[in-house]
VEXDREN-2710 file (C-alpha; in Angstrom, 1 decimal):
% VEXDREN-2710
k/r/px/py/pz
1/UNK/-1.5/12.6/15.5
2/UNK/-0.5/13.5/18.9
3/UNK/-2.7/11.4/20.7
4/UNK/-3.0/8.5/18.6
5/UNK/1.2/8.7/19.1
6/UNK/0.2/9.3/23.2
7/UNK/-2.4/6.2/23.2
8/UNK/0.2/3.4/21.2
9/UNK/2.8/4.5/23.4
10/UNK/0.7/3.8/26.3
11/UNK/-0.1/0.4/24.8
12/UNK/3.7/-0.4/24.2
13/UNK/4.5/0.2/28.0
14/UNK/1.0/-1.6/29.7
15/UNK/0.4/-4.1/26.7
16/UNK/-3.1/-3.2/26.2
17/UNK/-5.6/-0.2/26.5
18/UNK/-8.1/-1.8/28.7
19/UNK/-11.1/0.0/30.2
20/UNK/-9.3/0.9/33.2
21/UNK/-6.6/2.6/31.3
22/UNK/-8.4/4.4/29.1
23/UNK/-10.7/5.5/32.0
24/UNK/-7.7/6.6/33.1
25/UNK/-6.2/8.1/30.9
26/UNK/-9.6/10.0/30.0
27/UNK/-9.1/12.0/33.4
28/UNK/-5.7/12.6/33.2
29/UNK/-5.4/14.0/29.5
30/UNK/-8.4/15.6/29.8
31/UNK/-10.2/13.9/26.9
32/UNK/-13.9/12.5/26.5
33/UNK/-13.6/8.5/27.1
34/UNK/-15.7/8.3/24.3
35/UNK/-13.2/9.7/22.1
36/UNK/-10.4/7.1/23.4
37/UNK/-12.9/4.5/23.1
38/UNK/-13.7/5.3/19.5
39/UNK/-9.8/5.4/18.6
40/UNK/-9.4/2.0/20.2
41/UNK/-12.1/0.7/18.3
42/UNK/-11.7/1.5/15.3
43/UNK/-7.1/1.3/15.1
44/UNK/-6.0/-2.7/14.5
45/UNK/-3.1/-1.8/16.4
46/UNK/-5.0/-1.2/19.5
47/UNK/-5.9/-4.2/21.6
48/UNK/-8.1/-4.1/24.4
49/UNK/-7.0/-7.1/26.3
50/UNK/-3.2/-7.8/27.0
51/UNK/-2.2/-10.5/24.3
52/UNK/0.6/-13.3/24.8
53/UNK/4.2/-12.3/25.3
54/UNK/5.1/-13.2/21.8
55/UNK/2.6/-13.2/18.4
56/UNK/3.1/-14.5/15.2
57/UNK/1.0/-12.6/12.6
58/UNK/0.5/-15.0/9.7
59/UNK/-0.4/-14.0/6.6
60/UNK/-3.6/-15.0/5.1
61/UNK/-4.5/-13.4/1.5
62/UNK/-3.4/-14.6/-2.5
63/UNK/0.6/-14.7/-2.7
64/UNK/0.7/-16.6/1.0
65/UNK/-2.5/-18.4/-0.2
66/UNK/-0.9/-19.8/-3.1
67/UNK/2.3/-20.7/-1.7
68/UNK/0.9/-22.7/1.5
69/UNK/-2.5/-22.9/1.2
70/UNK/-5.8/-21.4/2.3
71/UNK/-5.2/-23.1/6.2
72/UNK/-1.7/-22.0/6.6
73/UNK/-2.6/-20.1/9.3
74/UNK/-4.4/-22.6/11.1
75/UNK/-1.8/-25.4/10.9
76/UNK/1.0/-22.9/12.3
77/UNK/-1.2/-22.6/15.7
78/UNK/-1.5/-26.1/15.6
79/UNK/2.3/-26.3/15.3
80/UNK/2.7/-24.2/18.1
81/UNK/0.6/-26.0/20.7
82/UNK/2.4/-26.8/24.2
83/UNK/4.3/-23.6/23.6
84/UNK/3.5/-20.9/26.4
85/UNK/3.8/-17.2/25.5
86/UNK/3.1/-17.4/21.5
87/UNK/0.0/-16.1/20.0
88/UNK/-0.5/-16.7/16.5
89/UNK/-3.3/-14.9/14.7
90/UNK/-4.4/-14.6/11.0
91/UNK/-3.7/-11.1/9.4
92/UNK/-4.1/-9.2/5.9
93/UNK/-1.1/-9.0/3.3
94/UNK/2.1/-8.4/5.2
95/UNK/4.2/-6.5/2.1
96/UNK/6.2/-10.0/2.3
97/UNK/4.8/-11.0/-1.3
98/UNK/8.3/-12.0/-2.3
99/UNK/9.0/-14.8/0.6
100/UNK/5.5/-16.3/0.7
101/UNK/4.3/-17.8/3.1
102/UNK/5.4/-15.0/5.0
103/UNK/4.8/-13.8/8.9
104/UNK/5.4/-11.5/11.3
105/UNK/7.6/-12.2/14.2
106/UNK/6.7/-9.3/16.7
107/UNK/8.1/-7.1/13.9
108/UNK/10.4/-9.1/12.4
109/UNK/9.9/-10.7/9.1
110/UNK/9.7/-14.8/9.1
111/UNK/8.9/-17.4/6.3
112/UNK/8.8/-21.1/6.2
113/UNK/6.9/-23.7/7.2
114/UNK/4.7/-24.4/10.2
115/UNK/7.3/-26.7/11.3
116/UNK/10.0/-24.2/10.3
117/UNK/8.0/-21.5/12.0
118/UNK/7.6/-23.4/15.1
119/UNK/11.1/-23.8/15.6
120/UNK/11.9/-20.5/15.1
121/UNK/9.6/-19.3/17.8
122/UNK/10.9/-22.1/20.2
123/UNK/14.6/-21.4/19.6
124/UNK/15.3/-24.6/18.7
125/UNK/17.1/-23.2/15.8
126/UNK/17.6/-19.5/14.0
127/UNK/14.8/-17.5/13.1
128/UNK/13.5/-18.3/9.4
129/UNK/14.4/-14.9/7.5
130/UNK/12.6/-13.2/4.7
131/UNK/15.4/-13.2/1.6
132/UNK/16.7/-10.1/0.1
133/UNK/14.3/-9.1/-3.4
134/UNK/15.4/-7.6/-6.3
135/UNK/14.2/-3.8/-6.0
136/UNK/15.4/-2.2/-9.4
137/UNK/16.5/1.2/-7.0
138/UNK/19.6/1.9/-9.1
139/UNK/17.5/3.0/-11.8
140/UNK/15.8/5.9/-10.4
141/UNK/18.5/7.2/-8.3
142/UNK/20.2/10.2/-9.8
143/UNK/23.4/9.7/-7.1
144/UNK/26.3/7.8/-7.0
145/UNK/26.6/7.7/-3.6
146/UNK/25.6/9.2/-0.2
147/UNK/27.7/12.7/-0.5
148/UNK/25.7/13.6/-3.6
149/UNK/22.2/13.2/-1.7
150/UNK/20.1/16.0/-1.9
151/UNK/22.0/17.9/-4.9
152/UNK/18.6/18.7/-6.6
153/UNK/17.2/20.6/-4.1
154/UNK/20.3/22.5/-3.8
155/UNK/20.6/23.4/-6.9
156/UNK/16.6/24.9/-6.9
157/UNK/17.6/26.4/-3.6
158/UNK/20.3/28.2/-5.6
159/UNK/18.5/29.5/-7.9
160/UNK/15.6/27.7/-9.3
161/UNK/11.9/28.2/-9.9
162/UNK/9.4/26.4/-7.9
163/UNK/7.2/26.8/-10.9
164/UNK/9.7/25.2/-13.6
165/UNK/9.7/22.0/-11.0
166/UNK/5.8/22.0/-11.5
167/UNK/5.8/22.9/-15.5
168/UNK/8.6/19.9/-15.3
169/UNK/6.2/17.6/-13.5
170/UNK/4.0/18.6/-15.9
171/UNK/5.7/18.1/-19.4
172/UNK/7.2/14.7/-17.8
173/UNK/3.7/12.9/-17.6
174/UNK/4.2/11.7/-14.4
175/UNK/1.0/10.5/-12.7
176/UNK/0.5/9.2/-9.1
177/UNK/1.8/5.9/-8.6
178/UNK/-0.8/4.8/-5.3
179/UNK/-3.7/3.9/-7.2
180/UNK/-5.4/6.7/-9.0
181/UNK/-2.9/7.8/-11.4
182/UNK/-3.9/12.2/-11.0
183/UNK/-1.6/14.0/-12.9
184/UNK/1.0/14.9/-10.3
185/UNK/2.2/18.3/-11.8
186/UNK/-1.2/19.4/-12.2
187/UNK/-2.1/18.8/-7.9
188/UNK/1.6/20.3/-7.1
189/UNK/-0.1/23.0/-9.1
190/UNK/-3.5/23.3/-7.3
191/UNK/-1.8/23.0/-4.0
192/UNK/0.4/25.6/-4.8
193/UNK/-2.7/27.8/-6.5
194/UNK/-4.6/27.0/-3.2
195/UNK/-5.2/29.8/-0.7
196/UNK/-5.1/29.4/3.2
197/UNK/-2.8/27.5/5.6
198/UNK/-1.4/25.7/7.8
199/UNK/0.2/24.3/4.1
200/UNK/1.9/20.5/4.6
201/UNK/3.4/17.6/2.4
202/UNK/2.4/14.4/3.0
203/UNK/3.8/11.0/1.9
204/UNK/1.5/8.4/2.2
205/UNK/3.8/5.0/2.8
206/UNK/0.6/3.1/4.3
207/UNK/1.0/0.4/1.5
208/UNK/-1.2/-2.3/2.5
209/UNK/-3.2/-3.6/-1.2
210/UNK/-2.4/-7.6/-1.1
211/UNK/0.8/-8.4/-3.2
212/UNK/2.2/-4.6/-3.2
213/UNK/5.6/-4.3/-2.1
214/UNK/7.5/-2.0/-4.1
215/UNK/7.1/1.6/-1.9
216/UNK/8.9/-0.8/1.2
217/UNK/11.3/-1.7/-0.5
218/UNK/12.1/1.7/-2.0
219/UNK/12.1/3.5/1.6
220/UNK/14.1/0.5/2.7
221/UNK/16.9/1.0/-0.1
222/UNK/16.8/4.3/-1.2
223/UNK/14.8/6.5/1.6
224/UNK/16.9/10.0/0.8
225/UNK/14.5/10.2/-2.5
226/UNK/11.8/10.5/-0.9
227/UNK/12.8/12.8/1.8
228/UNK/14.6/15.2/-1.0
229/UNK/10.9/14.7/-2.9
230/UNK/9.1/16.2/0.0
231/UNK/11.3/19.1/0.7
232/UNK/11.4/20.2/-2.4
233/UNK/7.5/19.9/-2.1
234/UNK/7.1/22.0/0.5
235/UNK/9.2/24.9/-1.2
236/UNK/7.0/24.6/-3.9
237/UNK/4.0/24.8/-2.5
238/UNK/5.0/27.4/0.5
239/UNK/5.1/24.5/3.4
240/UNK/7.5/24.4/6.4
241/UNK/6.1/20.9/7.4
242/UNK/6.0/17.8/6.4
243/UNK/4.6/14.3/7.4
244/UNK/5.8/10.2/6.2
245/UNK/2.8/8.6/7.2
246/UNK/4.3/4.9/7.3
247/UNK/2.7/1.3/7.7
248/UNK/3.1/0.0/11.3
249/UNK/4.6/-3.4/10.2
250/UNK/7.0/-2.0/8.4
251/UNK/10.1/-1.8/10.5
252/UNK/12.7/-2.0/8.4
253/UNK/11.6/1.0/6.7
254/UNK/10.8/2.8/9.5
255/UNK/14.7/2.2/10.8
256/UNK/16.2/3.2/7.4
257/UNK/14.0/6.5/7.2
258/UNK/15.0/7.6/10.8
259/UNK/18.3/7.0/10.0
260/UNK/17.9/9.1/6.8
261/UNK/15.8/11.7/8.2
262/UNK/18.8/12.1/11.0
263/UNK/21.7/12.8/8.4
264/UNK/19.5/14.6/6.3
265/UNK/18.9/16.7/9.5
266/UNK/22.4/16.8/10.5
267/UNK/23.6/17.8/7.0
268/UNK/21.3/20.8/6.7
269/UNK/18.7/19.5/4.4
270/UNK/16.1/19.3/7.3
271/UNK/15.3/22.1/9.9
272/UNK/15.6/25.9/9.4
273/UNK/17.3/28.2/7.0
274/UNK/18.1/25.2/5.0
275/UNK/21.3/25.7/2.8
276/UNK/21.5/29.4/4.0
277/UNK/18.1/29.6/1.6
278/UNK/15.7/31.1/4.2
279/UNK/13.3/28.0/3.6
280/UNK/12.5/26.6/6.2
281/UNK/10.9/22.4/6.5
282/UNK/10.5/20.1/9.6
283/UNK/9.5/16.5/8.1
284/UNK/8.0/14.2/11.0
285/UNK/8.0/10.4/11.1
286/UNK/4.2/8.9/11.9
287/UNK/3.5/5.2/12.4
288/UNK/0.3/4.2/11.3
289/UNK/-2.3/2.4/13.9
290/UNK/-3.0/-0.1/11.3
291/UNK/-5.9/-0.4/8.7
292/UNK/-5.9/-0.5/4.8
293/UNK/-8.2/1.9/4.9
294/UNK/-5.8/4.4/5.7
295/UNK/-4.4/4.4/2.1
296/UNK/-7.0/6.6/1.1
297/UNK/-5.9/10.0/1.3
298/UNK/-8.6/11.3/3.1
299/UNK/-8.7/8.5/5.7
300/UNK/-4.9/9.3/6.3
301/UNK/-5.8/12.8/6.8
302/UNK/-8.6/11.9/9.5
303/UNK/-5.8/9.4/11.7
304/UNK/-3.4/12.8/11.1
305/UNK/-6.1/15.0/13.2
306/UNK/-6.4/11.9/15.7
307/UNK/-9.9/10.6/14.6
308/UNK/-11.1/7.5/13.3
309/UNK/-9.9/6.7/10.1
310/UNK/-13.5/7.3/8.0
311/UNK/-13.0/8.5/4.3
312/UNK/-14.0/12.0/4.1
313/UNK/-17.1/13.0/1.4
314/UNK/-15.4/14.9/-1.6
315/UNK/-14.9/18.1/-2.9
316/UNK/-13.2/19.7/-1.0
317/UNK/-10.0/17.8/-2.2
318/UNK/-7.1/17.5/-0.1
319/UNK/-5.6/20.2/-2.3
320/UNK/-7.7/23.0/-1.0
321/UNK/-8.7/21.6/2.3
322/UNK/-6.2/18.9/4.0
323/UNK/-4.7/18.2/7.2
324/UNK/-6.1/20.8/10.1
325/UNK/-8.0/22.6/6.9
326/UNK/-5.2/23.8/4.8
327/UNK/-3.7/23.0/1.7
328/UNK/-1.9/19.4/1.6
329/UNK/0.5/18.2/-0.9
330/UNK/0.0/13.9/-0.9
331/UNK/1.9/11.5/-3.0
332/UNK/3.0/7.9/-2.5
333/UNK/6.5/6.8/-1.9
334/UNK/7.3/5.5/-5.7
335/UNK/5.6/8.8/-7.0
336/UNK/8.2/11.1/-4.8
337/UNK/11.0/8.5/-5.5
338/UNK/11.3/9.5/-8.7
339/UNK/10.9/13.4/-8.5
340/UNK/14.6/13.8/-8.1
341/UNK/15.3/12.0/-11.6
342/UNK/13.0/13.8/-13.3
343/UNK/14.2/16.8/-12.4
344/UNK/17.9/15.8/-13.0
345/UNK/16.8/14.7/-16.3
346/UNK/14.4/17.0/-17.3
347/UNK/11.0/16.0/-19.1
348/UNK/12.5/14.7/-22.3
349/UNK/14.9/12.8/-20.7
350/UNK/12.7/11.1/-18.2
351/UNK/10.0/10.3/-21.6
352/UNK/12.8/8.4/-23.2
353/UNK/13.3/6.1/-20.3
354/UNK/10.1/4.6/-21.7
355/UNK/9.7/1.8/-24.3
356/UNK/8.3/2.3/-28.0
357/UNK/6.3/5.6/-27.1
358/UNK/5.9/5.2/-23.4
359/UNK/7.2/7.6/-21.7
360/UNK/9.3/7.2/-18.0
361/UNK/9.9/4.0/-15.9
362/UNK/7.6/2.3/-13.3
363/UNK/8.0/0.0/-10.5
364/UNK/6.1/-3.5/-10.3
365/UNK/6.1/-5.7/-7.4
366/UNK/5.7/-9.2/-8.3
367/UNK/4.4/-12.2/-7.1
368/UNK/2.4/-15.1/-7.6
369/UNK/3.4/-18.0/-9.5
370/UNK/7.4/-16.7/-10.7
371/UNK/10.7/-17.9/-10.3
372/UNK/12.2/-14.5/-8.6
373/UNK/9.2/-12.6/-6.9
374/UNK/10.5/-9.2/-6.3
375/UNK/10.5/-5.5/-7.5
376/UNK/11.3/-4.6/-11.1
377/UNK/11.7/-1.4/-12.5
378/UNK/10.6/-1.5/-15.8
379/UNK/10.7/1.2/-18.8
380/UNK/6.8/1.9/-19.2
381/UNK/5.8/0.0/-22.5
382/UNK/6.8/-3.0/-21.2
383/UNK/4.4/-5.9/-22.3
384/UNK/3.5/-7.7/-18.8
385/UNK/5.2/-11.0/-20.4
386/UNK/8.2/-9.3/-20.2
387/UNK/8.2/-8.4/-16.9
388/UNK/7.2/-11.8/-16.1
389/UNK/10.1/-12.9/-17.8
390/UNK/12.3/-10.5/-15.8
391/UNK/10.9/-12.5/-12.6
392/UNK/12.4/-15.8/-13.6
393/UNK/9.5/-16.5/-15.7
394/UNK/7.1/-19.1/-14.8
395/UNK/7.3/-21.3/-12.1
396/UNK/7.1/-25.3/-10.9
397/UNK/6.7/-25.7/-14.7
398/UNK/2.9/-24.2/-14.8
399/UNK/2.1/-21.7/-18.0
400/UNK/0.2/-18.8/-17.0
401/UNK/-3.0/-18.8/-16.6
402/UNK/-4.0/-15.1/-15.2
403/UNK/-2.6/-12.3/-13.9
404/UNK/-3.6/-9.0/-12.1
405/UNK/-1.9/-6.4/-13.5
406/UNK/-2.4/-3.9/-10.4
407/UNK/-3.1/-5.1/-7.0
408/UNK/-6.9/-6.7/-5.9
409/UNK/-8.1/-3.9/-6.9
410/UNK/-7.7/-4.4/-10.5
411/UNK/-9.3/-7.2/-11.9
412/UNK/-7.6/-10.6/-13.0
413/UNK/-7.0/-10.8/-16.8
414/UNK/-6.1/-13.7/-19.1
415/UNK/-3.0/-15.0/-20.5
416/UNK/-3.8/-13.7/-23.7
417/UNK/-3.7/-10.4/-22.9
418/UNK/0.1/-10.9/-21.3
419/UNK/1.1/-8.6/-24.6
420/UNK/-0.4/-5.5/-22.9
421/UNK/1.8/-2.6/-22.1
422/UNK/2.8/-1.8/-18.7
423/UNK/0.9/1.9/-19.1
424/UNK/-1.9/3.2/-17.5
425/UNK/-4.2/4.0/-20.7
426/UNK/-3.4/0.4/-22.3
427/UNK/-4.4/-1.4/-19.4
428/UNK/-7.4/1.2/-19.1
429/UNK/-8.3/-0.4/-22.5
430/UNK/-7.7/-3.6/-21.5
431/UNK/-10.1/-3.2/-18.6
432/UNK/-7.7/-3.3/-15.7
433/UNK/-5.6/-0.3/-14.8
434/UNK/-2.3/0.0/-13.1
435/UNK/-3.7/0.3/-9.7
436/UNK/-0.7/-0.2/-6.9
437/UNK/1.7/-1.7/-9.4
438/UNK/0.8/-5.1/-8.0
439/UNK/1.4/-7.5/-10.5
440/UNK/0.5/-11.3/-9.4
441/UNK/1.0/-13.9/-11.4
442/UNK/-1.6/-17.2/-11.2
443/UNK/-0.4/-20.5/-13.5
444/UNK/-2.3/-22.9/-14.3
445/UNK/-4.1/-25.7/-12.4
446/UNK/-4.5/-22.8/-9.3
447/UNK/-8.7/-22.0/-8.5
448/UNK/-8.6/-18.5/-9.8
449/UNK/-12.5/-18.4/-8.2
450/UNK/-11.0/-19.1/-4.6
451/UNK/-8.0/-16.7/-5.0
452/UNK/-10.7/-13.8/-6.5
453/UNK/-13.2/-14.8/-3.3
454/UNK/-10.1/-14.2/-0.8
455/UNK/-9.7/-10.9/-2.8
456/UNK/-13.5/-9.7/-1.8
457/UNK/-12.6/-11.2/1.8
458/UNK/-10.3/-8.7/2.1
459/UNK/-12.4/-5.4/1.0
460/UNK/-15.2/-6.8/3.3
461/UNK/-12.7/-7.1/6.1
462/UNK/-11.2/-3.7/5.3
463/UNK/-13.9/-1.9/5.3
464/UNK/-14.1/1.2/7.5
465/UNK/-18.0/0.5/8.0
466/UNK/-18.8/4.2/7.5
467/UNK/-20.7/3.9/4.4
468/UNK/-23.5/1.5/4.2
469/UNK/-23.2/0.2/0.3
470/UNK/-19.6/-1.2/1.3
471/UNK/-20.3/-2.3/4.7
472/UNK/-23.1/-4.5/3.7
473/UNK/-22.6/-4.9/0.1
474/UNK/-19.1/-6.3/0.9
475/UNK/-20.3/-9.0/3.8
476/UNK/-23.5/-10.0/1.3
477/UNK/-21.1/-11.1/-1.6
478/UNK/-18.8/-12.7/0.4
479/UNK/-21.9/-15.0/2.1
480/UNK/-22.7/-15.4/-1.4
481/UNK/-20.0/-16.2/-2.8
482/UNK/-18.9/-18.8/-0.2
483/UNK/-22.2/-20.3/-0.5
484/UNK/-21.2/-20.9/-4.3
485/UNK/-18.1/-22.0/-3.8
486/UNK/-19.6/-24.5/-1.4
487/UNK/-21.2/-26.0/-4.1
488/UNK/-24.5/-24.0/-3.5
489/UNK/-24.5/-21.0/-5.7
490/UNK/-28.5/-19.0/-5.4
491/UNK/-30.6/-18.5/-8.5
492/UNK/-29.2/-15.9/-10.9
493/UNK/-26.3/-15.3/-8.7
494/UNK/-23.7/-13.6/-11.2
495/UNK/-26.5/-11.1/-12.2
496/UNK/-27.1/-10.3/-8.9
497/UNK/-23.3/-10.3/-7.9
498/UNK/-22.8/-7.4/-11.5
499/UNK/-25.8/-5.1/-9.9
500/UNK/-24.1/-5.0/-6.5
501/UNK/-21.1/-4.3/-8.1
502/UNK/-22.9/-1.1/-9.6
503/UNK/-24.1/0.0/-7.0
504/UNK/-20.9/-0.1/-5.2
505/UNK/-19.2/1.5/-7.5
506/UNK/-21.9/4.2/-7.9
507/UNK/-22.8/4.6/-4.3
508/UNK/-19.5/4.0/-2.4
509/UNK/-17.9/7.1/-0.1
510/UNK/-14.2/6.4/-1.3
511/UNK/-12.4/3.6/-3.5
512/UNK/-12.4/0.5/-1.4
513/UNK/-15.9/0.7/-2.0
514/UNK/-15.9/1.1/-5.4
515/UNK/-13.6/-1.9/-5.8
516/UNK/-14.7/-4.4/-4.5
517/UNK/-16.0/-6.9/-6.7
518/UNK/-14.0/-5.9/-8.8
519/UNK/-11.9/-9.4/-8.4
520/UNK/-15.6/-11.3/-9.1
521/UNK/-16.2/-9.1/-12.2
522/UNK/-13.0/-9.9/-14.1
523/UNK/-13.9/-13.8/-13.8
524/UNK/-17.3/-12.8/-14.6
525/UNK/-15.5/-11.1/-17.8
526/UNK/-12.9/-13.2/-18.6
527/UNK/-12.8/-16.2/-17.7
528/UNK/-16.0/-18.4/-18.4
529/UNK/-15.1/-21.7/-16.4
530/UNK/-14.5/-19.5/-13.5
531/UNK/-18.2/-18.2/-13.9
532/UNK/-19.8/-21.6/-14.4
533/UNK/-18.7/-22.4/-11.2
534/UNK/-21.0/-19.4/-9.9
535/UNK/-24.3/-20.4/-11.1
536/UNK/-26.9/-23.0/-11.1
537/UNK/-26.8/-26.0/-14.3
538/UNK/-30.3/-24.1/-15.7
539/UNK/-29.0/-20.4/-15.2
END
């Protein structure tokens, strides 16, 4: 962490880690060059050339897609040809689902256009902003204001049990919100079962699954429940230290958590002896060098220890053996955001939040083909129609057509299964899954085949390389596919496309891997126009 902070500091002040700075920088820290080199290598962040004075990342992947087409990028830095000092480039989902198509102005947020976009970046008239979403924080938040921040941990440093919180975690149902959906009272248990040190809390905010949104905008609006989340982690599981490991383009968040972290600081709830307890918990701030990689746990841990971010081979879990070998307590933002209502309202009381059975409430971000893209907070139960309906229903007067219930990597479904639940099981038994609580809407008339090919573009591009299945499995189906979509699709293509897919899945070090195709195989599944389009008139 410390030299991965050291190196894009470097970078900020010089505008590039070129050989003759990392040369230098090799004798004066006192660290192999081939160390620095495979840091630079491996981080987006890190550039080894100076760039232009001024960039203008453009988002390329399925909400931005839609909303401007597949050569957005390309006619912006047409657009801004004559102007000296701009760099545009072409970069993975931005978080910026809601204002699509959606940019990156140095860090700040920018929509519109290539014409609009162009005049921003001229000055000819007022930066384009991003609009403020819906985000649905209210719900989850158990204060009314800023003075009562922070009561539940006071009141377990008063006199509470750190194993009720985990037997509450438990009885409540709550399951991880990232992706995988583990039991979260059952790891606060293991971590806390777990023998050895140094013992840390991690909060992964490296959010970066195309059309996921939700965990910015809840550090952006309501940043003390996560902090309050991880403290009362750590005295649970015996840690004095904890980490937000946050996505680099996310500056707005990162400004709203330093100011939180600062009053929480200030007020007592951060540093030693907090609340005259004896328990004591530092919580750092790190900003990640880039890569969607990084979201997985172990990956995160690697970038933590200042190596290349390369998914780690499992068991040991991160429970028993985390950062710098000791146990390591890791959620996602939504999954610590609402820790502090649970615990105000104890198990019970969080189950009813839920609709006809369901138990608790769960945060979508939504985007695609609505009226109101945004984040909802929806009681679990939900049918996804609903929640569509919650997002201004359909929009420019299409019907729906598909939808993917969980991020790219959960597979497109059709309309008529727009009655499924909002639950993890029912869309289990659906054959989806919650996955990043990504939902993206597609109406009719769109090419669901190109949107699902862009989905496998950005796995292949993603991919850490470490593992050979997903490094070459990836980059073969995405030749393959394009080749199809071309109007050239190989002999017995979908077969071949569904045993590279198994093997994936099968042979894969970590989850990126293992999802792939999974975009391919719900057309495959689903949607039998899609498929036609993927093989040969006598296959």
């Amino acid at each position: 962490m410390e030299l991965l902070n050291r190196l894009m500091a470097v970078q900020h002040r010089k505008g590039a880690l070129t050989d003759d700075v990392l040369r230098g920088l090799s004798r004066e820290w006192r660290v192999p060059l081939y160390r620095l080199e495979g840091l630079r290598s491996f981080y987006p962040v890190f550039r080894d050339q100076p760039g232009a004075p001024r960039r203008l990342s453009v988002c390329r992947d399925v909400a931005c897609r839609m909303a401007a087409g597949p050569d957005f990028a390309e006619r912006v830095a047409q657009a801004m040809m004559g102007f000296d000092g701009i760099e545009v480039e072409s970069v993975s989902c931005l978080g910026l689902c809601h204002a699509a198509p959606a940019a990156l102005a140095g860090d700040v947020p920018v929509s519109g256009s290539p014409e609009r976009l162009r005049d921003g970046m001229s000055g000819r008239q007022p930066q384009p902003l991003v609009g403020d979403p819906p985000a649905g924080v209210a719900a989850v938040d158990p204060y009314r204001g800023a003075d009562g921040h922070y009561g539940t941990l006071v009141e377990l440093l008063d006199g509470g049990r750190p194993e009720s919180v985990i037997e509450t975690l438990e009885a409540s149902g709550l399951r991880g919100m990232g992706g995988a959906g583990f039991p979260t009272g059952r790891k606060w248990r293991f971590t806390r079962a777990a023998s050895g040190g140094p013992r840390t809390v991690v909060c992964n905010a490296d959010e970066s699954e195309p059309g996921t949104f939700k965990d910015r905008l809840l550090l952006e609006r309501a940043p003390h429940l996560v902090i309050e989340a991880m403290i009362i982690g750590g005295w649970v599981i015996g840690a004095s230290h904890g980490i937000i490991y946050l996505r680099h383009e996310y500056e707005h968040a990162r400004e709203a958590l330093h100011k939180a972290l600062e009053r929480a600081r200030a007020d007592g709830y951060i540093g030693s002896n907090i609340r005259g307890s004896g328990f004591d918990f530092e919580l750092d701030l790190f900003i990640s060098p880039g890569g969607y990689i990084m979201g997985e746990e172990t990956a995160l841990l690697e970038g933590l220890e200042d190596r290349r971010g390369e998914p780690r081979n499992k068991p040991p879990f991160p429970t028993q053996v985390g950062y710098n070998g000791g146990p390591t307590l890791m959620n996602n933002v939504e999954t610590f955001a609402l820790i502090p209502r649970i615990l105000q309202d104890g198990a019970e009381g969080w189950k009813a939040r839920g609709r006809e059975g369901y138990s608790g409430l769960k945060f979508l971000s939504v985007s695609g083909d609505v009226a109101a893209p945004g984040v909802y907070c929806v009681p679990a139960g939900t049918p996804i129609r609903d929640v569509i309906e919650r997002a201004g229903g359909m929009a420019g007067g299409r019907s729906l057509y598909a939808f993917c219930p969980g991020g790219a990597s959960t597979p497109f479904l059709p309309a008529a299964l727009a009655d499924t639940p909002v639950d993890f099981d029912a869309l289990a038994q659906a054959g989806a899954g919650l996955g990043s609580g990504a939902l993206f809407v597609v109406g009719s008339g769109r090419d669901l085949l190109d949107l699902a090919i862009q989905q496998v573009r950005f796995f292949r591009n993603e991919s850490c390389g470490k593992c050979v299945p997903c490094r070459t499995g990836s980059a073969q189906a995405v030749s393959k596919l394009e080749a199809a979509q071309a109007g050239a699709p190989e002999e017995g293509l979908t077969e071949l496309l569904e045993a590279l897919d198994e093997t994936l899945v099968q042979t894969s070090i970590c989850g990126l891997g293992q999802v792939a195709l999974t975009p391919i195989m719900g057309l495959l599944r689903h949607f039998p126009d899609e498929a036609a389009r993927l093989r040969r008139p006598h296959d």
